[in-house]
N, C-alpha and C positions, 0 to 999 in steps of 0.2 A: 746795813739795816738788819737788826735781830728780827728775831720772831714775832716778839711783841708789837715793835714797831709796824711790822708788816700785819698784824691782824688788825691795830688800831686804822689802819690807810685801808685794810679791805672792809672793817665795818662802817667808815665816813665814808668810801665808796658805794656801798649800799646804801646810806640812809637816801642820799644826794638821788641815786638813780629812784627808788625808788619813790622818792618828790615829786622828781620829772614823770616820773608813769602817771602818777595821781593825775596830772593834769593831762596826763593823753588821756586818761580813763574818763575825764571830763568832757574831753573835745570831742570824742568819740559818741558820748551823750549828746551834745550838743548839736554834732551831726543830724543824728535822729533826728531831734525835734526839728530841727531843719528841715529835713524830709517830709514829715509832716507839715510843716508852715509849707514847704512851697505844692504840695499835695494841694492842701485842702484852702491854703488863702490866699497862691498864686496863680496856679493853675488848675480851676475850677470852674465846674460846668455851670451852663443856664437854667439850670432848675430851681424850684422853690428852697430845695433843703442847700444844695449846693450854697446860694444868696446867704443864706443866713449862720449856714457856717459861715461863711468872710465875713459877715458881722461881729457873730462871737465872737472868732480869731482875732479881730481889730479890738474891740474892747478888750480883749486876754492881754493883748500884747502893751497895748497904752497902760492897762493897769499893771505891769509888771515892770514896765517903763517908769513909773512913777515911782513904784516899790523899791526897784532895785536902785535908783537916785535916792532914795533917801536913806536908805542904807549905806549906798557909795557914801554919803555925806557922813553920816555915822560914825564910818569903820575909819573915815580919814580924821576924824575930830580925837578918836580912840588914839589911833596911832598917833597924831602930834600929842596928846597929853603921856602916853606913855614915854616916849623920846623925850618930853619936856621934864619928866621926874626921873626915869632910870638911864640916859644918856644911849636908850636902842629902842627900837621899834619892837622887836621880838617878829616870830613868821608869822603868828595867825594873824595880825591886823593885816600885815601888807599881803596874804592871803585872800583877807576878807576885803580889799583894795581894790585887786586885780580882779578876781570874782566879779564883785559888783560893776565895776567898769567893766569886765565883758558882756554883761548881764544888759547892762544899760544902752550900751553899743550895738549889740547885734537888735536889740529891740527895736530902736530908733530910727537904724537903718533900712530893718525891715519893713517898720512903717513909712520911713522917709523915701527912698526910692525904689520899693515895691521889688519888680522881676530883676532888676539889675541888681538890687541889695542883695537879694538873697544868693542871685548867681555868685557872688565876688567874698560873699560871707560863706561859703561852703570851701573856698580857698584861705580864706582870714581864719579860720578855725583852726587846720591844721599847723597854718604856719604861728597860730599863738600859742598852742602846744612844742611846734616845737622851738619857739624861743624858750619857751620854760626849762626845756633839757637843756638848751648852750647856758642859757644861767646858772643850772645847778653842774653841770658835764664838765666846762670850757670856761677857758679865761672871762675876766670879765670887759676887758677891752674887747674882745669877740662877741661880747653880749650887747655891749656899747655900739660897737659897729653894728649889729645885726639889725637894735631894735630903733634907730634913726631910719636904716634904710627900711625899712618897713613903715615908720609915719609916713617919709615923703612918697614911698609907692602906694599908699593910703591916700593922700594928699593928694598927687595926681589921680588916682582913678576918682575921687570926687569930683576936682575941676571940669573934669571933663563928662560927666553925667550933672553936672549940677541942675543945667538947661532942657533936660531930658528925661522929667519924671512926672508922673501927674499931678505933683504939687511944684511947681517950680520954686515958688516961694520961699518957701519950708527946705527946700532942699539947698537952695544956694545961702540960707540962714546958716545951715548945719555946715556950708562947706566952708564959710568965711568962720565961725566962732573952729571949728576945728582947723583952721589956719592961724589963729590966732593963738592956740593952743600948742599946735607944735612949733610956733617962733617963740613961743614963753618956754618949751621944753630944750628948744636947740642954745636958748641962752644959758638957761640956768646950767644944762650938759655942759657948755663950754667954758664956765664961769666955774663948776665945781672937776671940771680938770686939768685947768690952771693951775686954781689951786693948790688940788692934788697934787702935781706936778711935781706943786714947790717944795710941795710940805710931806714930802718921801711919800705919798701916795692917801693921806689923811685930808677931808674936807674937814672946817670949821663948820657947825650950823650950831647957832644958835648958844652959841659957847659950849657947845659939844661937839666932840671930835671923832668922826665916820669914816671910816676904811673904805674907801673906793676902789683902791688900786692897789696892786701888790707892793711891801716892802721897797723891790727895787724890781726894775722892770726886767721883761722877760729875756733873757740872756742864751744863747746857743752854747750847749756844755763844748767841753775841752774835747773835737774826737780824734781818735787818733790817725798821726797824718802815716798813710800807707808806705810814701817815699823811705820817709824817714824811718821807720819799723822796720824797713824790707832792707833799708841799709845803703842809699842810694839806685843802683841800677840791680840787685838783689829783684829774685821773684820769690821769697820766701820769706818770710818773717823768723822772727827769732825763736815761736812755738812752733814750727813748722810747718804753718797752716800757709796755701800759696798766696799772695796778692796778686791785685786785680781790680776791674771795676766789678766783675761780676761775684767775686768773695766777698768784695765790702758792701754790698750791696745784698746779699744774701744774711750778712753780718747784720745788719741792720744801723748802720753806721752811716749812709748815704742816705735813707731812709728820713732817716732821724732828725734831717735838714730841712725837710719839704713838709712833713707830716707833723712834728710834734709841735710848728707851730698854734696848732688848734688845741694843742693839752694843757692840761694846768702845767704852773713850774714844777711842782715836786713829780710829778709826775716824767717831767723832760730830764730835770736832775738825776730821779733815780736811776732812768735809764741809761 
């Protein structure tokens, strides 16, 4: 790898990380306001002004509820007509995607099961943050894997508060249509990695053709076998560095088995 090569892999190395920050810089935000919702509209006294902040708070949050779904609806109508003329989404729609679907989510939640919402949304935050960085950081079968196990730990901690909130109603509504939603998302995932599969890692939609998956799939480079180096029963290599479990291993050779499963290819390659 020249020079050039190497400055182009450390500036796409920065743009990527710095994405993933963006969105911790959000989450971080979003904490906050958290803090305050469960201040001032979950855990609040019996006084007059007390009462009436959790009124305003409830209207704040239903009307942002409302706002940030019709947005959601917006930004997803943007991104299919973009995808349907330039064959890509580009990042600001499925930005403005995710956004809005967080926006809509912690809202709804917060109105729908009150102290347990928020308690479980002050964990959902970080860990949507840091799906964003294995998106941009890490393979994307690692992002795959990451953001399934996260709907059905979603999924279950609903089922199990559904009967448990002071709207029971509304709450066990939101946890069957959000059931519904991740068997439409576990199909369609398993239906466009078949595909992918087959088709060296490219989904069809819509008579256009979407990179899911890498070229070919992730591969463990060639490392070098110490026996064979060192010459059979040899404690020395042919540079005259000793062999060992603890040289190759200080080499980063051993290492490089366990750990770089979680890096990108080029990243495993170059090393």
């Amino acid at each position: 790898m020249d020079k050039n090569q190497r400055e182009e892999r450390r500036r796409q190395e920065d743009i990527a990380l710095n994405r993933g920050l963006l969105w911790v810089g959000a989450a971080i935000l979003m904490e906050l306001l958290l803090m305050l919702v469960n201040k001032y509209y979950i855990n609040y006294y019996s006084t007059v002004e007390s009462i009436n902040m959790v009124y305003a708070f409830d209207a704040g949050l239903k009307a942002v509820r409302i706002v940030a779904l019709i947005a959601l609806a917006a930004s997803a109508v943007w991104c299919f007509l973009r995808f349907s003329r330039e064959g890509r989404t580009g990042t600001m729609p499925l930005v403005l995607v995710a956004a809005f679907s967080a926006v809509t989510a912690i809202a709804h939640i917060t109105i729908c099961f009150k102290d347990a919402g928020v308690r479980m949304l002050f964990l959902l935050v970080p860990a949507w943050a840091a799906l964003a960085l294995v998106y941009y950081l890490y393979q994307r079968e690692f992002f795959y894997s990451a953001f399934y196990t996260g709907l059905g730990t979603m999924l279950l901690w609903m089922l199990r508060h559904k009967d448990s909130t002071v709207d029971p109603s509304s709450s066990r509504l939101t946890t069957y249509v959000f059931l519904a939603i991740v068997a439409i998302l576990m199909v369609l995932g398993l239906v466009m990695l078949l595909q992918a599969r087959k088709n060296g890692g490219v989904w069809s939609l819509a008579g256009r053709e979407v990179r899911v998956l890498p070229a070919r799939g992730w591969i463990l480079p060639d490392l070098p076998d110490p026996g064979r180096q060192c010459g059979g029963g040899s404690r020395r290599r042919s540079d005259g560095r000793k062999c060992g479990l603890l040289s190759d291993l200080c080499a980063g050779g051993l290492a490089l088995r366990s750990a770089g499963v979680l890096h990108r290819q080029n990243d495993v390659r170059a090393a």
